[in-house]
C-alpha positions in Angstrom: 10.8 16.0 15.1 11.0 16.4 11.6 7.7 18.3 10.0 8.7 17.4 6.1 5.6 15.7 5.4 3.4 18.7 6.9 0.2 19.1 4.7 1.1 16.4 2.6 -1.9 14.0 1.5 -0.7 10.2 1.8 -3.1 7.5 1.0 -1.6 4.1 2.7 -3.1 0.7 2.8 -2.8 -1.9 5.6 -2.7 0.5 8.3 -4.2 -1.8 10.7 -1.1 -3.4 11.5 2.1 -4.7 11.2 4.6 -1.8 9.3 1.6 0.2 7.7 0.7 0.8 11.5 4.0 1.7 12.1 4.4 4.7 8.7 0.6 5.5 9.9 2.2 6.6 13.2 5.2 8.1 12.1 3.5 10.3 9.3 1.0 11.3 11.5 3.5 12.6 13.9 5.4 14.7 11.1 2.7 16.4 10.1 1.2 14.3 6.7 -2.6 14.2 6.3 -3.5 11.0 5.9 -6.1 8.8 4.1 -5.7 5.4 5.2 -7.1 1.8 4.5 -7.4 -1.7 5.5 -9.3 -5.0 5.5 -9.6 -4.9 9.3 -12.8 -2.3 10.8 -11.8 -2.3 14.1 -8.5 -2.1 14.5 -8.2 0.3 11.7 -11.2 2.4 13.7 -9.0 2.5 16.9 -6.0 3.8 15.0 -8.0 6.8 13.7 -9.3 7.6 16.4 -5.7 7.9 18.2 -4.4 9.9 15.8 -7.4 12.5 15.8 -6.8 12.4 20.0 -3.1 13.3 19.2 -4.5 16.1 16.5 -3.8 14.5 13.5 -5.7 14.8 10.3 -6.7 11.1 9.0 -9.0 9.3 7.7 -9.9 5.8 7.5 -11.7 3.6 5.0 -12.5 -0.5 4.9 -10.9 -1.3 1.6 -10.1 -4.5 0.4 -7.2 -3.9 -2.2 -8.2 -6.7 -3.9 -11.3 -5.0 -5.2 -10.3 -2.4 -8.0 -13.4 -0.8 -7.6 -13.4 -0.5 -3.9 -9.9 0.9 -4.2 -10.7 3.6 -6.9 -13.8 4.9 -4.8 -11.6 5.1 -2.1 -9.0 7.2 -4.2 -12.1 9.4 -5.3 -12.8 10.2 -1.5 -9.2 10.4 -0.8 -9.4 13.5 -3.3 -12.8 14.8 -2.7 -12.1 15.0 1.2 -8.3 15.7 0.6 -8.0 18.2 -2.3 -5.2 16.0 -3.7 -3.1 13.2 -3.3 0.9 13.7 -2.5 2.2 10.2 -1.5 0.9 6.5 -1.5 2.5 3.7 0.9 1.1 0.5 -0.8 1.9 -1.6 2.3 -1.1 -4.2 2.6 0.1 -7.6 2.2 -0.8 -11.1 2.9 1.6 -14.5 3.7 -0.7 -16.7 3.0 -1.6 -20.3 5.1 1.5 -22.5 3.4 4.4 -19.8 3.7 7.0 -21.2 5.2 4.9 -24.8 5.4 4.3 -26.0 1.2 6.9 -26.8 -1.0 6.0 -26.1 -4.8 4.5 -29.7 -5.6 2.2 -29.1 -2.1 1.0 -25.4 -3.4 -2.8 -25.3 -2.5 -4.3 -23.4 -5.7 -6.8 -21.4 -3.2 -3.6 -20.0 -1.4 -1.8 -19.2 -4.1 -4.4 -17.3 -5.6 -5.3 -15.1 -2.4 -1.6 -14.6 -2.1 -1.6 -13.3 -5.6 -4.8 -11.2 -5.5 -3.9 -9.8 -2.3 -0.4 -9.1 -2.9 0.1 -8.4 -7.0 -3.3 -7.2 -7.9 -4.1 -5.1 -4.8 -0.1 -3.1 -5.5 -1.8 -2.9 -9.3 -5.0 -1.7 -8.2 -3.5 1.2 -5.9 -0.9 1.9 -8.1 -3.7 2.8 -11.0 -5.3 4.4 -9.0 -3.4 6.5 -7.4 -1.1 7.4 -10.4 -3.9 8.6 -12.3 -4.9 11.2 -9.4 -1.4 12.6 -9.4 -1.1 12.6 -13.5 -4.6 14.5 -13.1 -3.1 17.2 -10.7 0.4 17.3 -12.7 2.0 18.3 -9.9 4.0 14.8 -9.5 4.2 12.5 -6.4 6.2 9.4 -4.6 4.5 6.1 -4.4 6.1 3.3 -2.0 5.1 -0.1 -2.3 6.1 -2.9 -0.2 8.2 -6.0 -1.7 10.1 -8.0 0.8 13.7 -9.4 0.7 11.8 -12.5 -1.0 11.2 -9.9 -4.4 14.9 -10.2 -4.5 15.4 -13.9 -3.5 13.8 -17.4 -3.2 12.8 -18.5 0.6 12.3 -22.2 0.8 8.8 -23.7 1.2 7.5 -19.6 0.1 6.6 -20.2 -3.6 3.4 -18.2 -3.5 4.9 -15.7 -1.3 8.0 -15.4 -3.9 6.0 -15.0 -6.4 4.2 -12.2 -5.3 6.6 -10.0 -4.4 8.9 -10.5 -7.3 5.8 -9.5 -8.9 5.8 -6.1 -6.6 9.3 -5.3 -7.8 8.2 -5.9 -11.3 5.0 -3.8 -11.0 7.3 -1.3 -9.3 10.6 -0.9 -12.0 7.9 -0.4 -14.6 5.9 2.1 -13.3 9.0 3.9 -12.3 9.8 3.9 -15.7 6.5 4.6 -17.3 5.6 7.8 -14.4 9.4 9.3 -14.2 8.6 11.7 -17.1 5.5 12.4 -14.8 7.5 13.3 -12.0 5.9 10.4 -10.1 8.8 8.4 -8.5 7.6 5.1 -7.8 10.2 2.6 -5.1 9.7 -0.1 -3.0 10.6 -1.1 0.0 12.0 -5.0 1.1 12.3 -5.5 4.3 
């Protein structure tokens, strides 16, 4: 097994589940420290607890990444418990109750919203946050945030969904851009 992320400090959100449950595991086993969030208490409870009974070094915050506030004080902790912060897998992420269901003229304003607060301004939230911890250290850093093949392409009946994560990709190429001279690379992923 590969140990390449020994020592390293990742912060990742939506951990609780789904693909950020999946990197939680997978870091853990190579050897990252981890500082991990998510809307959900217990599940995200249970997961540190298995990795500390495995002998892992995590820990886990409720965060709602929608809360800019919530997600800096979370950063802060990340640091003060951490030393420093390494890596970031931006990875929470919401579909919404009309994905797949609403056409654009049936978009429910309340949906679209949460899709959008969830989706664009909790990626904006992490990514300010965590960029200014690694410009603070100098010492560079990799943030991954999590489009989906529907940042590259329209899915039918997906507007709000669309939109958000063409809105992930945009967030991302910018601060790419803006953090290269930084030595902060800054990708995502779209699965």
């Amino acid at each position: 097994m590969s140990t390449k992320f020994q020592g390293k400090v990742i912060a990742l959100t939506g951990a609780a589940s789904g693909i950020g449950l999946a990197t939680t595991k997978l870091l853990a086993e190579r050897g990252a420290v981890l500082s991990v969030a998510d809307v959900q208490a217990s599940p995200l409870e249970k997961l540190v607890e298995e990795i500390k009974s495995t002998g892992g070094t995590i820990t886990g915050t409720v965060v709602d990444v929608s809360n800019r506030a919530a997600v800096e004080e979370w950063i802060k902790s990340t640091l003060a418990t951490h030393g420093k912060l390494d890596g970031a897998a931006n990875l929470a992420g919401v579909t919404g109750r009309q994905t797949g269901i609403a056409g654009l003229e049936e978009i429910d304003d309340d949906d679209f919203d949460f899709i959008q607060r969830v989706n664009v301004k909790g990626v904006l939230n992490c990514l300010r946050a965590e960029i200014i911890a690694m410009k603070e250290a100098g010492k560079g850093g990799s943030i991954v945030n999590a489009a989906s093949i529907c940042g590259w392409r329209g899915l039918m009946r997906s507007g709000s969904y669309n939109t958000s994560k063409h809105a992930v990709v945009g967030l991302t190429r910018s601060a790419a851009v803006e953090q290269g001279p930084n030595q902060i690379r800054v990708n995502c992923i779209a699965p």
